[in-house]
mmCIF file of the N, C-alpha and C atoms, coordinates in Angstrom:
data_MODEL
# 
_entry.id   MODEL 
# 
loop_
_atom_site.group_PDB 
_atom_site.id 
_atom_site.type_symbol 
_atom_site.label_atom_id 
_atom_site.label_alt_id 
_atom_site.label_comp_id 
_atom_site.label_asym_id 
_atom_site.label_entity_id 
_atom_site.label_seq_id 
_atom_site.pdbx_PDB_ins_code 
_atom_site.Cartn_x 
_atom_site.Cartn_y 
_atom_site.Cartn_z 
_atom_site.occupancy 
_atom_site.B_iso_or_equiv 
_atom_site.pdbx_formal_charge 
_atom_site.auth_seq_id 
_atom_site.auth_comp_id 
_atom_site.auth_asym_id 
_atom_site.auth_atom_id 
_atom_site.pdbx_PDB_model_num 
ATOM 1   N N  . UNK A 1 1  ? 176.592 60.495 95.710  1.00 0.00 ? 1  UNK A N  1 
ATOM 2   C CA . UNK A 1 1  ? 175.213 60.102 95.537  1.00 0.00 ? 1  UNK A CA 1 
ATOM 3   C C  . UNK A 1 1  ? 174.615 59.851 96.925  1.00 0.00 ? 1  UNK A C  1 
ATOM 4   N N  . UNK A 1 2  ? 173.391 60.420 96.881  1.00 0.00 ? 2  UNK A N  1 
ATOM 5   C CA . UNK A 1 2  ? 172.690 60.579 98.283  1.00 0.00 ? 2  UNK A CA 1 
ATOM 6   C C  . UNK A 1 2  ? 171.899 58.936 98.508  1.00 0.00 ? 2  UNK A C  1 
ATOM 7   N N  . UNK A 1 3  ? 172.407 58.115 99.511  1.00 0.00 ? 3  UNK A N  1 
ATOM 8   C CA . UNK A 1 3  ? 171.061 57.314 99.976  1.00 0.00 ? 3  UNK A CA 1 
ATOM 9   C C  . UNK A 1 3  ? 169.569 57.693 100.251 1.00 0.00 ? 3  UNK A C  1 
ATOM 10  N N  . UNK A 1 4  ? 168.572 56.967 100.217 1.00 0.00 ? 4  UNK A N  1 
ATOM 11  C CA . UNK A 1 4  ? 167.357 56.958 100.749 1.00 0.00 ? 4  UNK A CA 1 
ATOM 12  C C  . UNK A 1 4  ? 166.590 55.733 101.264 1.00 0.00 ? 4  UNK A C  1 
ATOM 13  N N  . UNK A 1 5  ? 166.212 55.414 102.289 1.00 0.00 ? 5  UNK A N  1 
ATOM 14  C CA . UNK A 1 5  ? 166.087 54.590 102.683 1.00 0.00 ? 5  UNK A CA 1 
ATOM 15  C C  . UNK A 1 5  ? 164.394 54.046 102.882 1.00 0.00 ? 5  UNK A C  1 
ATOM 16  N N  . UNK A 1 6  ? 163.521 53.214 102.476 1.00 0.00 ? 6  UNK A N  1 
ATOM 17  C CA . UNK A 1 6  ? 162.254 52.998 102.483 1.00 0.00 ? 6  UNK A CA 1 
ATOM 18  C C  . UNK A 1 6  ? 161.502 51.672 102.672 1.00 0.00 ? 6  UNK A C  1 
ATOM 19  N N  . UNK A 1 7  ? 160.399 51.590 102.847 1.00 0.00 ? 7  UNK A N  1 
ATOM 20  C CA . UNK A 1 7  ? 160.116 50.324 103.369 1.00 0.00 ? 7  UNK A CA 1 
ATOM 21  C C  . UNK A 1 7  ? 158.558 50.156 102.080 1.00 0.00 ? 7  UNK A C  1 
ATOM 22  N N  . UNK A 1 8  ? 159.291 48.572 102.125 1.00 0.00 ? 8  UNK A N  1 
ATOM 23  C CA . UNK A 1 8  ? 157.884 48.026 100.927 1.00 0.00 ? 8  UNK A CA 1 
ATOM 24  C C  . UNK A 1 8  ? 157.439 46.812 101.292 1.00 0.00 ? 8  UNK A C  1 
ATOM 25  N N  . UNK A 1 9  ? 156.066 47.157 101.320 1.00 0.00 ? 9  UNK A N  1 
ATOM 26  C CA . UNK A 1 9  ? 155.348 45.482 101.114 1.00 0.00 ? 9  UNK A CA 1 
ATOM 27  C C  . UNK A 1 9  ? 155.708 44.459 100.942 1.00 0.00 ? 9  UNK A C  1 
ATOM 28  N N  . UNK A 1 10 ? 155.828 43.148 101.334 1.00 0.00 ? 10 UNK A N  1 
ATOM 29  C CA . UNK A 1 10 ? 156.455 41.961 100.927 1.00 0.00 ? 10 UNK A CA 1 
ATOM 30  C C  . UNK A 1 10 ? 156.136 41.718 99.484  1.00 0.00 ? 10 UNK A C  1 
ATOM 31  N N  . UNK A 1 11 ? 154.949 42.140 98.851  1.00 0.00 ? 11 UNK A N  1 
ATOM 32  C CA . UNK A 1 11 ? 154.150 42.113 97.395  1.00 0.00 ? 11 UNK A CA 1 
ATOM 33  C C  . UNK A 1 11 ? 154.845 43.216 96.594  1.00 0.00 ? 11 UNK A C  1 
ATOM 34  N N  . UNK A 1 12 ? 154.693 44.417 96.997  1.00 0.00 ? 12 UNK A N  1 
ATOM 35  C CA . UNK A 1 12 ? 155.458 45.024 95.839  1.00 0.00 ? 12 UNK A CA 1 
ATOM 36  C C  . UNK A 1 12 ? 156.921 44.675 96.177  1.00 0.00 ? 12 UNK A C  1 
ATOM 37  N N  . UNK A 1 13 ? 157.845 44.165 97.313  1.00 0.00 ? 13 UNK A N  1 
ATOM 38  C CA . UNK A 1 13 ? 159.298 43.635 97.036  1.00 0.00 ? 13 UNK A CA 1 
ATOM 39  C C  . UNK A 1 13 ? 159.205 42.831 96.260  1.00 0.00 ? 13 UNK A C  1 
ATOM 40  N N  . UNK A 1 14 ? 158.667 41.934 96.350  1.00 0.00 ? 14 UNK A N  1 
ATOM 41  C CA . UNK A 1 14 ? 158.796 40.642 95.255  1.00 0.00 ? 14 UNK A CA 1 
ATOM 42  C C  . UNK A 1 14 ? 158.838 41.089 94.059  1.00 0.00 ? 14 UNK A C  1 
ATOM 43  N N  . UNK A 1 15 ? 157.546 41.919 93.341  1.00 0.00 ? 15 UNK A N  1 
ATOM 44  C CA . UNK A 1 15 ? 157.343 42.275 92.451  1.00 0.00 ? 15 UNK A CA 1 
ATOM 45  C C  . UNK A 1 15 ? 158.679 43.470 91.571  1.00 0.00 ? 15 UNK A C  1 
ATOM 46  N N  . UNK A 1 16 ? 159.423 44.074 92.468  1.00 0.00 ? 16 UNK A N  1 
ATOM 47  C CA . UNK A 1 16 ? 160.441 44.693 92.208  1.00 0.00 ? 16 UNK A CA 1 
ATOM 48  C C  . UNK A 1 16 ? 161.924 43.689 91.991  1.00 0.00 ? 16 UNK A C  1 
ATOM 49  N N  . UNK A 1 17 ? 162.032 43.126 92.809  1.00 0.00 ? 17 UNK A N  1 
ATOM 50  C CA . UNK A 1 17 ? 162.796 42.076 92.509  1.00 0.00 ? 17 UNK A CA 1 
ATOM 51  C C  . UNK A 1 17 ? 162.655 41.405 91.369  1.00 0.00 ? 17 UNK A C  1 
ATOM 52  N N  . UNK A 1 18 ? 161.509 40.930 91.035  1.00 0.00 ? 18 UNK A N  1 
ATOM 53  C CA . UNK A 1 18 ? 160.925 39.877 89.764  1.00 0.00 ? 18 UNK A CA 1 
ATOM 54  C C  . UNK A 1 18 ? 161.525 41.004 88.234  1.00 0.00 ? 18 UNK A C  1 
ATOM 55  N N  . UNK A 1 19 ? 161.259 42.100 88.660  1.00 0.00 ? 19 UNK A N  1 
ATOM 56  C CA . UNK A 1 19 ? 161.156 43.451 87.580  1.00 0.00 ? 19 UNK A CA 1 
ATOM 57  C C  . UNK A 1 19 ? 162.944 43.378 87.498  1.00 0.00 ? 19 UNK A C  1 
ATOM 58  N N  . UNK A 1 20 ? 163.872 43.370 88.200  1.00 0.00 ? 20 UNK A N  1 
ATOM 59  C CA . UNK A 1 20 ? 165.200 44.220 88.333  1.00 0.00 ? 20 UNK A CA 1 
ATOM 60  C C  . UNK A 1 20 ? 165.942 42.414 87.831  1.00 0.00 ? 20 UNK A C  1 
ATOM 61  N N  . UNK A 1 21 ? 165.305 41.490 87.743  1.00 0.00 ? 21 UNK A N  1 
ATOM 62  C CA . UNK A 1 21 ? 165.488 40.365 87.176  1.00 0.00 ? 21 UNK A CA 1 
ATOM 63  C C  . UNK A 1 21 ? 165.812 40.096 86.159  1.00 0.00 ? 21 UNK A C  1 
ATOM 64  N N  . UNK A 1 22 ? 164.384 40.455 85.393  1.00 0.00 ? 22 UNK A N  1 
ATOM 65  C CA . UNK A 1 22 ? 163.821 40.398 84.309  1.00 0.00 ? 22 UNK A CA 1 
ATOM 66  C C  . UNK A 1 22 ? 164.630 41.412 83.440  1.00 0.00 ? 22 UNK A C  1 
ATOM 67  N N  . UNK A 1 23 ? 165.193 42.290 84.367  1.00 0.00 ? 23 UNK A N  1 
ATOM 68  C CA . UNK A 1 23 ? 165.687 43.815 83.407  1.00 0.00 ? 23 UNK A CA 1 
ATOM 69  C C  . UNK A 1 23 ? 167.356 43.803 83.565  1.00 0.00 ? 23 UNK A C  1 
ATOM 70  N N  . UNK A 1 24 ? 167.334 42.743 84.034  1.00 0.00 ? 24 UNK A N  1 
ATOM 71  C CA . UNK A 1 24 ? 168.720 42.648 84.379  1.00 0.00 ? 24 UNK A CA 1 
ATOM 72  C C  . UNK A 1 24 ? 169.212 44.350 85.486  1.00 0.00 ? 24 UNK A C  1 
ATOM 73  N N  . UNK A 1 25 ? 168.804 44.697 86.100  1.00 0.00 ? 25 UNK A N  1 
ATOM 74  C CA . UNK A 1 25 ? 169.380 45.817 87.009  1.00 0.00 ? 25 UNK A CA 1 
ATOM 75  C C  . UNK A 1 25 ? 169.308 45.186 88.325  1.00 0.00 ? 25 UNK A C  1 
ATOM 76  N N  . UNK A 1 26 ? 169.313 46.403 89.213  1.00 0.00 ? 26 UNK A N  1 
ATOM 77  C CA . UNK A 1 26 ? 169.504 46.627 90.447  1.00 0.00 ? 26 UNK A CA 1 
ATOM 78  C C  . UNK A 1 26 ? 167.788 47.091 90.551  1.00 0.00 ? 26 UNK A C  1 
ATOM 79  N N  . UNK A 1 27 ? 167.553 46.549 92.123  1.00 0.00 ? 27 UNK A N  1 
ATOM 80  C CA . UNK A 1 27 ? 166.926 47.128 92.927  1.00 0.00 ? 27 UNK A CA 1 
ATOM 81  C C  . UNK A 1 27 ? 166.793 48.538 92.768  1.00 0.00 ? 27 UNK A C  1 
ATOM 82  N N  . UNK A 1 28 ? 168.067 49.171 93.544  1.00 0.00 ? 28 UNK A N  1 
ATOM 83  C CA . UNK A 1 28 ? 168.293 50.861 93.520  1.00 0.00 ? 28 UNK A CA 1 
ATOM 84  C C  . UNK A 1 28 ? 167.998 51.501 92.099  1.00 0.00 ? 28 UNK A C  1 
ATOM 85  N N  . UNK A 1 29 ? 168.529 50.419 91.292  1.00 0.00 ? 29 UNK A N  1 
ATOM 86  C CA . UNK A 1 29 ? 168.633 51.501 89.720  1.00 0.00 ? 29 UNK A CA 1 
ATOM 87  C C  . UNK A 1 29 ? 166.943 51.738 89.711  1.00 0.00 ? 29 UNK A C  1 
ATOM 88  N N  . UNK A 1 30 ? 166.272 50.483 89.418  1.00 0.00 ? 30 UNK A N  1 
ATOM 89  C CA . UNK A 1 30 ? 165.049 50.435 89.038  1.00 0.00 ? 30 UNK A CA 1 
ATOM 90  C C  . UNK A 1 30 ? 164.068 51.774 90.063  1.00 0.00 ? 30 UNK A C  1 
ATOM 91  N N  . UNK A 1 31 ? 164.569 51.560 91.852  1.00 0.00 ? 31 UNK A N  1 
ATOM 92  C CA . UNK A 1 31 ? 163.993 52.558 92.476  1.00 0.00 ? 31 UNK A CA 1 
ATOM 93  C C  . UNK A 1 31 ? 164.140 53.919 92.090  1.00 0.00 ? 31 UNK A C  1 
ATOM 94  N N  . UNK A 1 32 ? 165.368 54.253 92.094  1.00 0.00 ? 32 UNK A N  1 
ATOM 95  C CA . UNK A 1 32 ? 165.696 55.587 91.506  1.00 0.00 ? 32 UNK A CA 1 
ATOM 96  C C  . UNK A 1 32 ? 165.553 56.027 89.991  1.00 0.00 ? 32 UNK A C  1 
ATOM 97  N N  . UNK A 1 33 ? 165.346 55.028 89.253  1.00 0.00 ? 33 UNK A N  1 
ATOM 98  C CA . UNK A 1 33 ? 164.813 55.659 87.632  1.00 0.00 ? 33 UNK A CA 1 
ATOM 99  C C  . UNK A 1 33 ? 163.509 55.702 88.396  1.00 0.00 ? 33 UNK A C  1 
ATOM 100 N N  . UNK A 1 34 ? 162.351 55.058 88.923  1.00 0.00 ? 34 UNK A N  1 
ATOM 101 C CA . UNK A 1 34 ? 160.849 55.318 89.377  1.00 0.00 ? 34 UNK A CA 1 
ATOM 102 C C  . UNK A 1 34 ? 160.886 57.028 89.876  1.00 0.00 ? 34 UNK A C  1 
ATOM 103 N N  . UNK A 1 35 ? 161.832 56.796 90.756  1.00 0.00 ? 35 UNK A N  1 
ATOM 104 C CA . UNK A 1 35 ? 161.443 58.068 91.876  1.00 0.00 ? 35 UNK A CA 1 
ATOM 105 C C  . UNK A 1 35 ? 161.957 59.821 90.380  1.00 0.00 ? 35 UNK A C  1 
ATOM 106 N N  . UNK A 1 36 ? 162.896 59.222 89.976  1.00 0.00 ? 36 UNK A N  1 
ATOM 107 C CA . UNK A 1 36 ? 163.333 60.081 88.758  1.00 0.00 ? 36 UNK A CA 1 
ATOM 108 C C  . UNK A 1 36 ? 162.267 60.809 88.158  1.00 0.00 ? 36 UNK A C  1 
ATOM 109 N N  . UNK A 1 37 ? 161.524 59.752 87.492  1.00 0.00 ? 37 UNK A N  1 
ATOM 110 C CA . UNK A 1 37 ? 160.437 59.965 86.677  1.00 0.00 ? 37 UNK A CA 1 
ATOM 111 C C  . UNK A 1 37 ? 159.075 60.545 87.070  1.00 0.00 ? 37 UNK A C  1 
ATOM 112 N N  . UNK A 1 38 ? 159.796 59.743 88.460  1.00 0.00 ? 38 UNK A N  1 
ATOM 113 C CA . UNK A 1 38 ? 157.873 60.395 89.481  1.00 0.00 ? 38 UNK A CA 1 
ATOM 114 C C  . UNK A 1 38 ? 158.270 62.231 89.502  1.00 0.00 ? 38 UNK A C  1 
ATOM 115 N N  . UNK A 1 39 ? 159.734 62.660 90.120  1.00 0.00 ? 39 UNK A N  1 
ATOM 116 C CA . UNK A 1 39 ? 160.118 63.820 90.199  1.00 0.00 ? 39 UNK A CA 1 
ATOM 117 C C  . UNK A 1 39 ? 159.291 64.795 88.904  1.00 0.00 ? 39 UNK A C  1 
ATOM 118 N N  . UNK A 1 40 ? 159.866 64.539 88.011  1.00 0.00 ? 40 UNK A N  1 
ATOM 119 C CA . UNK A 1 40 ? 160.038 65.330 86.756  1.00 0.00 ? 40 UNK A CA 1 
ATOM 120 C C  . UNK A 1 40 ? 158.625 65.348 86.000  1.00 0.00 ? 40 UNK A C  1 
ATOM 121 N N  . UNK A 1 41 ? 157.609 64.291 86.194  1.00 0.00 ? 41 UNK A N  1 
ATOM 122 C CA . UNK A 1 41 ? 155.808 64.182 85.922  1.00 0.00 ? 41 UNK A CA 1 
ATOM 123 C C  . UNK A 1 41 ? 155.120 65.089 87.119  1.00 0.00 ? 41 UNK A C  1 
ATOM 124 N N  . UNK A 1 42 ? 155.674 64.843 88.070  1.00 0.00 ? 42 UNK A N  1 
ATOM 125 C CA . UNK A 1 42 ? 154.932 66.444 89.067  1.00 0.00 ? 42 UNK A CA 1 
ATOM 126 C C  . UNK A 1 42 ? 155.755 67.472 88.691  1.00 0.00 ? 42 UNK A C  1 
ATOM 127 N N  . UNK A 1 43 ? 156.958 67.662 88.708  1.00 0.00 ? 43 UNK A N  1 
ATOM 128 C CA . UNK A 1 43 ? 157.384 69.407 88.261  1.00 0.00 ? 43 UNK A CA 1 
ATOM 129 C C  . UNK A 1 43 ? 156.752 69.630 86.993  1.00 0.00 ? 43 UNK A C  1 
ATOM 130 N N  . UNK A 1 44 ? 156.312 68.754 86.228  1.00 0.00 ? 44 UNK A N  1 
ATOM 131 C CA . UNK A 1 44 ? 155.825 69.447 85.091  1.00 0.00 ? 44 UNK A CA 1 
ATOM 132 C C  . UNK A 1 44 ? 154.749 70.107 85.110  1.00 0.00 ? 44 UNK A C  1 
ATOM 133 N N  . UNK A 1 45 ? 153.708 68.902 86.148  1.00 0.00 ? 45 UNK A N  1 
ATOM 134 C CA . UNK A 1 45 ? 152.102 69.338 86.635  1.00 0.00 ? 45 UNK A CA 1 
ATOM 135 C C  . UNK A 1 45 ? 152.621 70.386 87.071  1.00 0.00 ? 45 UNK A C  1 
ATOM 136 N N  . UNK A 1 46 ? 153.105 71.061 88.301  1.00 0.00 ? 46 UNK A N  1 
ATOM 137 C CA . UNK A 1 46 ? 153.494 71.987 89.072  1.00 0.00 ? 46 UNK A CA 1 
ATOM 138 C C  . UNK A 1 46 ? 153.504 73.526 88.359  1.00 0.00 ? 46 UNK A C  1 
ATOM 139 N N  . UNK A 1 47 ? 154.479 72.866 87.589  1.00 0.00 ? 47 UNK A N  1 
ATOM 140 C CA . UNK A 1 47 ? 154.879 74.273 86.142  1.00 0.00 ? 47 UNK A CA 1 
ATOM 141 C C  . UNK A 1 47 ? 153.411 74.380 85.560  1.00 0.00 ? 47 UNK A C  1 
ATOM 142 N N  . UNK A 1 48 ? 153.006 73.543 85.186  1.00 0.00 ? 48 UNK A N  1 
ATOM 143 C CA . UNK A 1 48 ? 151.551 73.792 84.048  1.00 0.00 ? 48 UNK A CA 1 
ATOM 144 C C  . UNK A 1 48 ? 150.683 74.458 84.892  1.00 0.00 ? 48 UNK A C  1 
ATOM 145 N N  . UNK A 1 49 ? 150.515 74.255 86.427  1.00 0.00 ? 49 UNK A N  1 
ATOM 146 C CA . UNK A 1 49 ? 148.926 74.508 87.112  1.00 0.00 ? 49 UNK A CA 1 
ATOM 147 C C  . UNK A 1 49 ? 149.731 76.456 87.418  1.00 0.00 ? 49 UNK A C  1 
ATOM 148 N N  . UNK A 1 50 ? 151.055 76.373 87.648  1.00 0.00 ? 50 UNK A N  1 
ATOM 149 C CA . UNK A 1 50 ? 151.366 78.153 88.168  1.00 0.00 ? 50 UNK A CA 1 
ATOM 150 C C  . UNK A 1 50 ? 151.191 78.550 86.356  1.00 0.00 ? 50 UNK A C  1 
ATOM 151 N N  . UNK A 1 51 ? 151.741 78.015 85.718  1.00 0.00 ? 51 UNK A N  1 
ATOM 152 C CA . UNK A 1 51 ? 151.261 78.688 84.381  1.00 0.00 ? 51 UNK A CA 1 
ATOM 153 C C  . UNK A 1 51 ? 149.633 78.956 84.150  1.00 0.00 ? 51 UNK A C  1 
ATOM 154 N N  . UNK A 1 52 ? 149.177 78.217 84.172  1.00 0.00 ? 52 UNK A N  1 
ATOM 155 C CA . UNK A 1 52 ? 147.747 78.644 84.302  1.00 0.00 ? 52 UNK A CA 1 
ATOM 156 C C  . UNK A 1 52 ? 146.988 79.656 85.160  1.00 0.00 ? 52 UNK A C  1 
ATOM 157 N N  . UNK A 1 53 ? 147.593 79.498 86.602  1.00 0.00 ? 53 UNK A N  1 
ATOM 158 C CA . UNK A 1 53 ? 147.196 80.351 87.315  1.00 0.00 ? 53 UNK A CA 1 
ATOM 159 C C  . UNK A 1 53 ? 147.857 81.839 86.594  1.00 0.00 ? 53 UNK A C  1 
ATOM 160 N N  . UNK A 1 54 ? 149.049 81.885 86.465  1.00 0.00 ? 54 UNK A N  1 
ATOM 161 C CA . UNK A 1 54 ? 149.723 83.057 86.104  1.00 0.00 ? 54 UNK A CA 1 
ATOM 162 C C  . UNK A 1 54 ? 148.661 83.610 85.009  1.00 0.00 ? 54 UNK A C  1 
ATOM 163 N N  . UNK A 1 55 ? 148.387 82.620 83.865  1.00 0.00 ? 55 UNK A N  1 
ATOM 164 C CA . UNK A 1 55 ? 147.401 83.551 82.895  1.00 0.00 ? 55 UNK A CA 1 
ATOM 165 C C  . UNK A 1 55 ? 145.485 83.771 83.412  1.00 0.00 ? 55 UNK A C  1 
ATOM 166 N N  . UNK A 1 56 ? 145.624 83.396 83.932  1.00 0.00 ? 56 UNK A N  1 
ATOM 167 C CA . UNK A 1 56 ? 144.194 83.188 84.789  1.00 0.00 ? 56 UNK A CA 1 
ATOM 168 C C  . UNK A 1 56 ? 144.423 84.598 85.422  1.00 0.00 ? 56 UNK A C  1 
ATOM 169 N N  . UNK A 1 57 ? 144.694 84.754 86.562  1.00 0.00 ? 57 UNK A N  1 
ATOM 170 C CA . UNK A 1 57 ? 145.615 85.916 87.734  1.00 0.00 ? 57 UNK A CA 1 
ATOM 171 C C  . UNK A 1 57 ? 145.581 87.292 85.830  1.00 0.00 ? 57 UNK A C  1 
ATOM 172 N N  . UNK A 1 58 ? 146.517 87.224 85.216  1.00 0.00 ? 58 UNK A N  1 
ATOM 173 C CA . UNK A 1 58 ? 146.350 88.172 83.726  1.00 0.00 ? 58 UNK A CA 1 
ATOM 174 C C  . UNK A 1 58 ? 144.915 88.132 83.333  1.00 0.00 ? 58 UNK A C  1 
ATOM 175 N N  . UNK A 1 59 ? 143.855 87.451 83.714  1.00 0.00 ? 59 UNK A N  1 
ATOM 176 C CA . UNK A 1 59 ? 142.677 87.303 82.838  1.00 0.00 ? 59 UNK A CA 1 
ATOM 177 C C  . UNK A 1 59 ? 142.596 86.917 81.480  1.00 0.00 ? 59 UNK A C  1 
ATOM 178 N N  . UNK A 1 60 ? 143.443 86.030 81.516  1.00 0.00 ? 60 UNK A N  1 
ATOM 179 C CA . UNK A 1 60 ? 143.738 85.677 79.994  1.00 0.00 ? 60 UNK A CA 1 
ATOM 180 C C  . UNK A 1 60 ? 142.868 84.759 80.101  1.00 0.00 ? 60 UNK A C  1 
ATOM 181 N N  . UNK A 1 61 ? 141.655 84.424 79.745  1.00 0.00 ? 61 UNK A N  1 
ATOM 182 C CA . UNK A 1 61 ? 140.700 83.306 79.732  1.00 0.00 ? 61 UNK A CA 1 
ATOM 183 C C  . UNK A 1 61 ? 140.162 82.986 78.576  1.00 0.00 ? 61 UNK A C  1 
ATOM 184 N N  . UNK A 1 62 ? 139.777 81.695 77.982  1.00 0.00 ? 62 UNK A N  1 
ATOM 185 C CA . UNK A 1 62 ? 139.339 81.149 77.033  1.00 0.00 ? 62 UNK A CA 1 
ATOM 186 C C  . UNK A 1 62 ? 137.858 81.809 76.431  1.00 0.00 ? 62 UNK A C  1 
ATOM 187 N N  . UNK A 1 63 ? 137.116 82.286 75.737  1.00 0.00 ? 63 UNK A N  1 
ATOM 188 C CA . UNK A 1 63 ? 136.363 82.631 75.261  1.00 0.00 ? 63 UNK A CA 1 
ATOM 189 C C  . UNK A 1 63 ? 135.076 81.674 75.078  1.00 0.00 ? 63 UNK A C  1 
ATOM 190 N N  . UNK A 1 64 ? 134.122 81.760 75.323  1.00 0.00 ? 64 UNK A N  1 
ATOM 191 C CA . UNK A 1 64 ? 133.164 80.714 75.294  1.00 0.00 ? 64 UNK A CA 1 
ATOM 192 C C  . UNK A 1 64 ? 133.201 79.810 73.678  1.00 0.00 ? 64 UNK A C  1 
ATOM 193 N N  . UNK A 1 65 ? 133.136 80.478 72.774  1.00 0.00 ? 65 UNK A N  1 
ATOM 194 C CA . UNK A 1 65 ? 133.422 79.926 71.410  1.00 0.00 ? 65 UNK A CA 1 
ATOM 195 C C  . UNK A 1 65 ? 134.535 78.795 71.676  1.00 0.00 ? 65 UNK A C  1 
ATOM 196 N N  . UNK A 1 66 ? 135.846 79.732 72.039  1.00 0.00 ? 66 UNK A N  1 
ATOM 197 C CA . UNK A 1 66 ? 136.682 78.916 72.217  1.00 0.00 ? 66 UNK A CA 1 
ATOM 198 C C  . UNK A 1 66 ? 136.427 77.659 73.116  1.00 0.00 ? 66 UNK A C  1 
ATOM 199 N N  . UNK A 1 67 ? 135.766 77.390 74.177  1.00 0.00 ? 67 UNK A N  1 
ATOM 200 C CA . UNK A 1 67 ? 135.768 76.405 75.038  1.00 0.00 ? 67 UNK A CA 1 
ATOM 201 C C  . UNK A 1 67 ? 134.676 75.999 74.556  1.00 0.00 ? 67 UNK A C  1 
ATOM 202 N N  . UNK A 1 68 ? 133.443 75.757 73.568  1.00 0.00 ? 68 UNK A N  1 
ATOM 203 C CA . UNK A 1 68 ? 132.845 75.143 72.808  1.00 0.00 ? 68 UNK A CA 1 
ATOM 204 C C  . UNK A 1 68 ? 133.423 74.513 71.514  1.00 0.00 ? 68 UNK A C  1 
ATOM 205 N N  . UNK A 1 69 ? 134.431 74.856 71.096  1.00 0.00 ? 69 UNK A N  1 
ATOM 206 C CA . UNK A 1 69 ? 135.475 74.525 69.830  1.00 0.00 ? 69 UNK A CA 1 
ATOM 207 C C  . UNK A 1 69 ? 135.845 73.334 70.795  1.00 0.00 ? 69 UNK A C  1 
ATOM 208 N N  . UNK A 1 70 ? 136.819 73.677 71.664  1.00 0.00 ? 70 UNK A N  1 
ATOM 209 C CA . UNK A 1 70 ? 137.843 72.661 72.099  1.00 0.00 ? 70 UNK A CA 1 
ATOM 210 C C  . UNK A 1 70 ? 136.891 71.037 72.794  1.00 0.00 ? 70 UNK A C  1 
ATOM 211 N N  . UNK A 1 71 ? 135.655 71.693 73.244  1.00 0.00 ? 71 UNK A N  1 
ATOM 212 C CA . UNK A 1 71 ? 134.836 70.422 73.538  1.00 0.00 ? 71 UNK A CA 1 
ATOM 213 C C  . UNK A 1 71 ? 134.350 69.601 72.442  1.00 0.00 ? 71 UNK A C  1 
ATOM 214 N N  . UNK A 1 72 ? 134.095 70.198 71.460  1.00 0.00 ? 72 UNK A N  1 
ATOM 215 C CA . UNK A 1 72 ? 133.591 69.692 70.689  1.00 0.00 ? 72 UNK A CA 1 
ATOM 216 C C  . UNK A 1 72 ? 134.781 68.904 70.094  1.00 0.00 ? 72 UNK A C  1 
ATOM 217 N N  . UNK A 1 73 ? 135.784 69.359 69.746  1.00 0.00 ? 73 UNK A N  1 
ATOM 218 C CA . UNK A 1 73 ? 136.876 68.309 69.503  1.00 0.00 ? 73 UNK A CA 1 
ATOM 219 C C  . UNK A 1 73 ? 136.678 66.824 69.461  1.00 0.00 ? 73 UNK A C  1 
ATOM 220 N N  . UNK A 1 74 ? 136.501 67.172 71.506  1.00 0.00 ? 74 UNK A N  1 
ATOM 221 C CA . UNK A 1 74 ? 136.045 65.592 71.915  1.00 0.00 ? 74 UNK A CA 1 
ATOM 222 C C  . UNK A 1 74 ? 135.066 64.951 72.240  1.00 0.00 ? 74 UNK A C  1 
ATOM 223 N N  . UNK A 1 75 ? 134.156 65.775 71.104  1.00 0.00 ? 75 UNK A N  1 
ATOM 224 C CA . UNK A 1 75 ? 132.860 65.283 70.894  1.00 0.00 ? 75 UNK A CA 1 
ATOM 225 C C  . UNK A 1 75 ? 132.063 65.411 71.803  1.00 0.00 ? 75 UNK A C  1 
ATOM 226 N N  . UNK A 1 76 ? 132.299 67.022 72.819  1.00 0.00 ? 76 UNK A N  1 
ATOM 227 C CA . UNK A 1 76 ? 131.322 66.947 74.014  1.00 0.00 ? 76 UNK A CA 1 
ATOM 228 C C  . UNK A 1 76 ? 130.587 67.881 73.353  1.00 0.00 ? 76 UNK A C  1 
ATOM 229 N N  . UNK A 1 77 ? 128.948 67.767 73.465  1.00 0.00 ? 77 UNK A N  1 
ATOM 230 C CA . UNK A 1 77 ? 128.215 69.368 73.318  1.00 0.00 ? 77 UNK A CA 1 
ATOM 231 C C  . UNK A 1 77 ? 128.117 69.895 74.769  1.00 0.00 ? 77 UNK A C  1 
ATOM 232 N N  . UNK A 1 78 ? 128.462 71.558 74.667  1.00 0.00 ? 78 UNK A N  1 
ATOM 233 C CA . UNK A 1 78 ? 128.324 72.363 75.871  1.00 0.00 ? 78 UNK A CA 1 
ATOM 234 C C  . UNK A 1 78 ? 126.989 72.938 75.872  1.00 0.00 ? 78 UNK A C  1 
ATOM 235 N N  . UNK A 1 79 ? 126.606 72.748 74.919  1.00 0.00 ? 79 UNK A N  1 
ATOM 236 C CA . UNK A 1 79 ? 125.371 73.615 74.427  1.00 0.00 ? 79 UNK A CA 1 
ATOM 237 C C  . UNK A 1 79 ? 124.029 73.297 75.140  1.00 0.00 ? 79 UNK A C  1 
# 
C-alpha cells in the first residue's frame, strides 16, 4: 500500500479527527475512503462527458421535441 502525504487546516484536522472518533476509525481509513470516492465520482463524470462527446462527434443529437419533452419534465417551458 502506497503512502500519501498532505497537509490540512488546523479546522478541517480537528474536524477529521472529531469524524474518525465518532466512527471509530483511523485518520488514514477515513482519508482514503474520501480520496476513494472522490476517484471513482470524477471517472464517472470523465466517462459520461467522452460518452457524450463520442455521440455528439456521431451527430447523434437530441431532437428539439425531444429536448422540449425532457424540459418539460422539470417543468421548464422552452417555448
Amino acid at each position: 500500500m502506497a503512502t500519501v502525504t498532505t497537509r490540512l487546516d488546523p479546522e478541517t484536522h480537528d474536524k477529521l479527527e472529531a469524524l474518525a472518533k465518532a466512527m471509530d476509525r483511523s485518520r488514514s481509513w477515513l482519508v482514503a475512503d474520501a480520496v476513494r470516492r472522490y476517484i471513482e465520482e470524477e471517472n464517472w463524470q470523465i466517462a459520461a462527458i467522452a460518452e457524450g462527446v463520442r455521440l455528439a462527434d456521431a451527430g447523434d443529437f437530441a431532437s428539439d421535441e425531444e429536448v422540449r419533452q425532457a424540459f418539460g419534465e422539470w417543468g421548464v417551458n422552452v417555448d
